[in-house]
N, C-alpha and C positions, 0 to 999 in steps of 0.2 A: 478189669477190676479197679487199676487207678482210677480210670473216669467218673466210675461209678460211683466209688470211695469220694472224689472230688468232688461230683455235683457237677462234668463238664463234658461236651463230647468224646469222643474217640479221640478222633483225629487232631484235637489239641492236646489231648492227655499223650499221644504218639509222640507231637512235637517236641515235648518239655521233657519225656524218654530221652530224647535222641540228644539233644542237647550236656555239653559234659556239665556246662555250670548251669544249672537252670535262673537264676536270679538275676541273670544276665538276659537281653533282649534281645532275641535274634535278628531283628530288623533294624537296621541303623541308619538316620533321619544321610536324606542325600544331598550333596552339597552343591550339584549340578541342574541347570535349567532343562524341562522337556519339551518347552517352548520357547519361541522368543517372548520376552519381554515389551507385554502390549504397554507399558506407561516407561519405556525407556525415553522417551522423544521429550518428558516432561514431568519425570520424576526429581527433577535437579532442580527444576525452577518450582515445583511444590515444596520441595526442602528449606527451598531460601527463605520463599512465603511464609512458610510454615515454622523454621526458626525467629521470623519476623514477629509475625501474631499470632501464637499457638491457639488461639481461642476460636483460629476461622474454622468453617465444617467445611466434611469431607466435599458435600457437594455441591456444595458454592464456590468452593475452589476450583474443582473438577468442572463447572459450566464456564468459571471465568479464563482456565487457560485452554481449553477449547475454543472460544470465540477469539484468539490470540495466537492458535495454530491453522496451520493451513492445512485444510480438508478437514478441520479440527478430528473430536474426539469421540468412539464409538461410543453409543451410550450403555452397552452391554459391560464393560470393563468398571461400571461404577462400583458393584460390589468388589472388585478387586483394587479398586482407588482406596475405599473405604476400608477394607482391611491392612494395605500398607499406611493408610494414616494412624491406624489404629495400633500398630507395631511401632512404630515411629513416635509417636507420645507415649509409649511405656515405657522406653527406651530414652527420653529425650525431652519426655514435654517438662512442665513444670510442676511444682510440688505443689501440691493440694492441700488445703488445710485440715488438721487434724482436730479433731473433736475426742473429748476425753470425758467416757462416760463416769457419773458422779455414779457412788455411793451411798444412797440414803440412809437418814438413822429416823429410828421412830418417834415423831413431836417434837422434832427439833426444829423447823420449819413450814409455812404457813406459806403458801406463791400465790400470788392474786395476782390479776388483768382485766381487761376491759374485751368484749367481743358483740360483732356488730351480730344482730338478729334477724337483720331486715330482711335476707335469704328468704326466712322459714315462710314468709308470706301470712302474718299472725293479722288478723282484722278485727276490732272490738266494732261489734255490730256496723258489720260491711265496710268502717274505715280504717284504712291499714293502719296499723301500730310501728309505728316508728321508733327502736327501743335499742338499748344497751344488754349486756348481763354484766355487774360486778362477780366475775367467775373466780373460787376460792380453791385450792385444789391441795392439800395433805400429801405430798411426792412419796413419802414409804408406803402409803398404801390408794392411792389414788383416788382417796376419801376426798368427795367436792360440795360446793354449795353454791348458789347462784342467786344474785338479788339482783330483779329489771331498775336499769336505770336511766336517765334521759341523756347523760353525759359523764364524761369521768372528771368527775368534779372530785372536792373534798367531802362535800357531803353524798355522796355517791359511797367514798372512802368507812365514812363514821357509819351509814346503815347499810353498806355489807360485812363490816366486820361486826357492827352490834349482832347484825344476824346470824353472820356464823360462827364467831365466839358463843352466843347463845345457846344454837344447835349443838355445839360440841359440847359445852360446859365445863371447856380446860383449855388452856393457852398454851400454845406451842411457846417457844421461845424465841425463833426470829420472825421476821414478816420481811418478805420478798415480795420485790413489785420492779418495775421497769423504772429510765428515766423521764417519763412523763411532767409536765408541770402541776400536774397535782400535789408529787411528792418533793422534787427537788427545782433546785431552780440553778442558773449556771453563773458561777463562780466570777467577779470582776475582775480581769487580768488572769484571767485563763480561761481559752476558750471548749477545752477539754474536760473540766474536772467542773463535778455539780455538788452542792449540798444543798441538803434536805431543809423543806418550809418548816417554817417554824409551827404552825398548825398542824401539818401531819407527824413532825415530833411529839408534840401532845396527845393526840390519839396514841399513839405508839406506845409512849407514858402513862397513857391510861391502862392500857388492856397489861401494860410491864412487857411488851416483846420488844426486842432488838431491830430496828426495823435497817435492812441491807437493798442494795440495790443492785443490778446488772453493770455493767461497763457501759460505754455509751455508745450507741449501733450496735448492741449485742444481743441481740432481743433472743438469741438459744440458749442465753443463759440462764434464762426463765423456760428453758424448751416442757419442761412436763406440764406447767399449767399451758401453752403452746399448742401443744399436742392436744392434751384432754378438751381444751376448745371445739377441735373437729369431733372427738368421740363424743359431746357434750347436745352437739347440734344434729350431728345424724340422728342420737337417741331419741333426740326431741321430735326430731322431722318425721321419724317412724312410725312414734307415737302419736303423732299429728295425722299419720294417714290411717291408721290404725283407731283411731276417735271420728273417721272422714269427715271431718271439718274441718276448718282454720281457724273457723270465724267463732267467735264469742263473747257472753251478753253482758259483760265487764273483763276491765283490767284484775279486779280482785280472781274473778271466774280462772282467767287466765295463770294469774301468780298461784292461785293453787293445783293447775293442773301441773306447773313444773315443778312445783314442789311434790305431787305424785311421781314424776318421772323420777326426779333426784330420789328421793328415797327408794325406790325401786333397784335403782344404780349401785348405790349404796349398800343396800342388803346382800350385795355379793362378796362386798370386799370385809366383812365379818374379823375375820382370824386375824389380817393385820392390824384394822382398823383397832380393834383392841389391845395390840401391842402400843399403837401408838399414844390411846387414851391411857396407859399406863404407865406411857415416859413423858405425859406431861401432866403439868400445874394446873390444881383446880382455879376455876373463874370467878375471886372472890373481889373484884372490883364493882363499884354499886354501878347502875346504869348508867352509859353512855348517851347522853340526848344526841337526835339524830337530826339535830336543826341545829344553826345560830339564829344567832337578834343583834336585833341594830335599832337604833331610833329614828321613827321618821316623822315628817311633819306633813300634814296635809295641806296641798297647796288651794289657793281659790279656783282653781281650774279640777278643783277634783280629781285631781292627781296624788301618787307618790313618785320618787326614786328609790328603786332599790337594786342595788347588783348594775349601776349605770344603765337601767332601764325602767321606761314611764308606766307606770300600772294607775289605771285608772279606779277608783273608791266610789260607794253611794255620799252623793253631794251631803246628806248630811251630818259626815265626820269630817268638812270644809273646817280649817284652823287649828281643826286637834294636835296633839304631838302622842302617837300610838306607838307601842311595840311592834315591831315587824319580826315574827319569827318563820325564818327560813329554810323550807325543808327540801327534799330534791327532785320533789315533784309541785309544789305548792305552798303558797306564802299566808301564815296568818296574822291578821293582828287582832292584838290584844292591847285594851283598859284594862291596866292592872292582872287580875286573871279571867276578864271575860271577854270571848269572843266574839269582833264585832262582826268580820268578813274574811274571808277567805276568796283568794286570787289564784289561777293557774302561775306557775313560775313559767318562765319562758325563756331558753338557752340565748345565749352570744351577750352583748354589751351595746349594743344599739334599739335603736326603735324605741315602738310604745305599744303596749297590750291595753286597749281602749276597749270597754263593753259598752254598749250602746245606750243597756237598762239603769247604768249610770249618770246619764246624762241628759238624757232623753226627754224628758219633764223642763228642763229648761228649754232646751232647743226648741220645745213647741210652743212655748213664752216665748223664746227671742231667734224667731226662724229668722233674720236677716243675718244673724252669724254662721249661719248652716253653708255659705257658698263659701265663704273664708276658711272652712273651721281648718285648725291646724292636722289633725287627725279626722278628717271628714271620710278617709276611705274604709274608715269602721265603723262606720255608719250604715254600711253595706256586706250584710252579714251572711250573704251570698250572690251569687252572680242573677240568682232570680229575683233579687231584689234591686240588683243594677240595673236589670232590663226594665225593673218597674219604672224606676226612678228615669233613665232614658226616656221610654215611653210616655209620660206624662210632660218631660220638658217638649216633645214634640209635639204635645197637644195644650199644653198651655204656656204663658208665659215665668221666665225662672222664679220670679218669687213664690207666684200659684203653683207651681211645681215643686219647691221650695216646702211651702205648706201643706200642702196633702202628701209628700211621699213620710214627711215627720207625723201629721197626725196617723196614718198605717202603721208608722214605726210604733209608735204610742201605743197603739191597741197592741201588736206582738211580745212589747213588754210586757202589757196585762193580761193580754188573752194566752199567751204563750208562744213560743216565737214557731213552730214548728206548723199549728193548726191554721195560724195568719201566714206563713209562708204556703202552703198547700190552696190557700183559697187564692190570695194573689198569683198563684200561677194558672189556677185554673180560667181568671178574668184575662190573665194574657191569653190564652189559648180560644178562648172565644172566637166566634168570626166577627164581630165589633165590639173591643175590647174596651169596657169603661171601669178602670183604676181608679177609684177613690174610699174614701171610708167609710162612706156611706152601705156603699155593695160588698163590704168587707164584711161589717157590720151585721148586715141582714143576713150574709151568707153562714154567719156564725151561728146566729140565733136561730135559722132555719137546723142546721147540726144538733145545735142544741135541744131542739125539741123533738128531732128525731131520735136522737140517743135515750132522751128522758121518755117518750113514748116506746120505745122497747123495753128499758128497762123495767117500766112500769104493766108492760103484757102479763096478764094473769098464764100462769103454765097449767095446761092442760091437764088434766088429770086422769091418772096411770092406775088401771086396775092389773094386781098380779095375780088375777086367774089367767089372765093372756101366758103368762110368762109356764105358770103350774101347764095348760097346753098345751104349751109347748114344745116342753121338755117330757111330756107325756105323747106326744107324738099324736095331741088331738090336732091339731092346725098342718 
């Protein structure tokens, strides 16, 4: 009846009967060996090792004092190696750092970081995308945001919080972020201690949060937005296999499928997220511009500098002095408030970003500067166009080669760079290949009149009694 009553067999319900104390254990751990001791011969000198550098493992110890005994060491005894090392550091190793879970309160802070994308294998029409997320993450209730970016710049900084201040339409009150040089920069006569750029102050100042930082190597001090990085990217990844594709036919395409995903993510976290919208301040700062400007001057080489790097202009804004307003994808400038051109920005501080449709027109006036030129290898705006340019110096001499790989260039400015690259590769593919502008030319116009003659085909014409017999099961 006990057993039954207990939920246990007989025969232990007998045991714990017979027993006078029951809460007492009848079996008592034994303090004698029933073997010898297979790691006697080399337990001592594990000890020493092992009080030396606690951090070696069980089984690289166990291989190195084998090759160091004679007859060395069964390899069967390693799970018994490994359980006395494993006794022996609970007992003896060193003390582990402690981590001490926060508290979170609702809309008190804001944790941002930077995380790389490149994993997901994202391609805007078949070329891979090479990208950031400014990832923004609300820690009481794991409320996030995410703006693609090229780099963790400062203006990286200004349009992801323009973004997600936006999205939320209420300001926490700190802003959390790492020691990166985006935010701080480190302190003269102390190599430890960082304060904060004077520009990411003002942002700070603008939106009114408190902006705080990590320790310095202490990157789990920021561990929730850390953390939601990984949840961040699987959802994405899931999604991405869930769409089966990777690939798509813009960047914009792109930014709004994750802004599908984000908000999907989101709708789960409902109940807190509105506690936390409720313990914070609405967002009545006017708008943040998401670019600076600088002055620049156009040089005779149709050039600028901006950002310590060379951006080539159409030759004729040569002598101007324009606005350059820069954004974290792209640089425009402005007379006054019109826009005269628009440049790809391009990361780091060296080089030069040369477009070829800029210059191009001269170079075919003054081809003997074409073997000099200082940025001549942007003049080659793929490798099928290197092999043109090859292929012709072996059939004529440098200037003639010189002259015709520029006048092709010339046409791809005007014809378009994509239609004059497709034809020149098809003249290299040739079994006697003749490269010039002539056969470029022709082979354009010939396209041309192919295209214009279909579009021009009269369409047949469709009687729907076909269709009415169809469907009436006369055919």
């Amino acid at each position: 009846m006990s057993a039954m009553k207990a939920g246990v067999s007989r025969n232990t319900a007998r045991k714990y009967l017979r027993q006078a104390d029951p809460s007492k254990q009848e079996k008592q751990p034994h303090d004698w060996r029933t073997r010898k001791d297979p790691l006697e011969a080399v337990w001592s000198a594990a000890r020493g090792m092992l009080e030396t550098a606690p951090e070696l493992q069980a089984k690289a110890l166990l291989e190195h004092l084998s090759e160091r005994t004679a007859g060395g060491i069964e390899e069967k005894v390693l799970r018994t190696f490994q359980r006395r090392v494993r006794q022996w550091r609970l007992e003896h190793g060193n003390e582990k750092e402690v981590f001490f879970s926060q508290e979170a309160r609702p809309g008190a802070v804001l944790a941002v970081d930077w995380t790389d994308m490149r994993d997901l294998g994202v391609s805007i029409c078949g070329v891979k995308l090479d990208h950031l997320m400014f990832h923004a993450v609300l820690p009481y209730s794991n409320w996030q945001w995410a703006v693609r970016s090229r780099s963790e710049s400062l203006l990286s900084v200004r349009s992801g919080l323009k973004a997600t201040i936006g999205r939320l339409g209420r300001v926490p009150k700190e802003l959390l972020i790492d020691n990166s040089s985006t935010a701080t920069h480190r302190l003269s006569g102390d190599g430890k201690r960082r304060g904060f750029n004077e520009e990411f102050l003002s942002v700070c100042e603008h939106f009114g949060m408190t902006p705080r930082t990590t320790n310095v190597s202490s990157p789990n001090e920021n561990g929730t937005c850390e953390a939601m990085h990984g949840h961040f990217k699987r959802r994405l990844d899931q999604h991405l296999l869930l769409r089966g594709s990777r690939d798509f036919e813009s960047e914009k395409a792109y930014d709004r499928f994750v802004i599908g995903v984000l908000e999907r993510a989101n709708g789960l976290r409902g109940e807190r997220f509105a506690q936390e919208v409720a313990a914070m301040r609405e967002h009545l700062a006017p708008e943040l511009p998401d670019y600076t400007e600088t002055m620049v001057r156009v040089n005779n080489n149709s050039t600028i500098r901006v950002c310590k790097r060379v951006y080539s202009v159409p030759s004729k804004l040569i002598g101007s002095r324009l606005r350059a307003r820069i954004h974290e994808t792209h640089i425009v400038l402005l007379d006054g408030m019109v826009v005269l051109a628009e440049l790809p920005l391009r990361g780091g501080d060296r080089g030069a970003v040369i477009d070829f449709r800029h210059v191009i027109k001269w170079l075919v006036r003054k081809p003997g500067a074409f073997s000099e030129y200082r940025w001549r290898e942007a003049m080659f705006p793929s490798l099928v166009w290197r092999a043109a340019y090859d292929h012709l110096c072996r059939h004529h001499d440098a200037h003639a080669a010189d002259v015709c790989y520029l006048e092709i260039l010339q046409l791809a400015a005007d014809e378009g760079l994509g239609a004059v690259e497709n034809i020149v590769e098809q003249l290299l593919l040739a079994p006697k290949p003749v490269v010039n502008a002539a056969e470029v030319t022709a082979l354009l116009r010939t396209y041309e009149d192919e295209a214009m003659a279909f579009r021009e085909r009269k369409a047949m014409p469709v009687s729907l009694h076909v269709y009415d017999g169809l469907l009436g099961g006369g055919l």
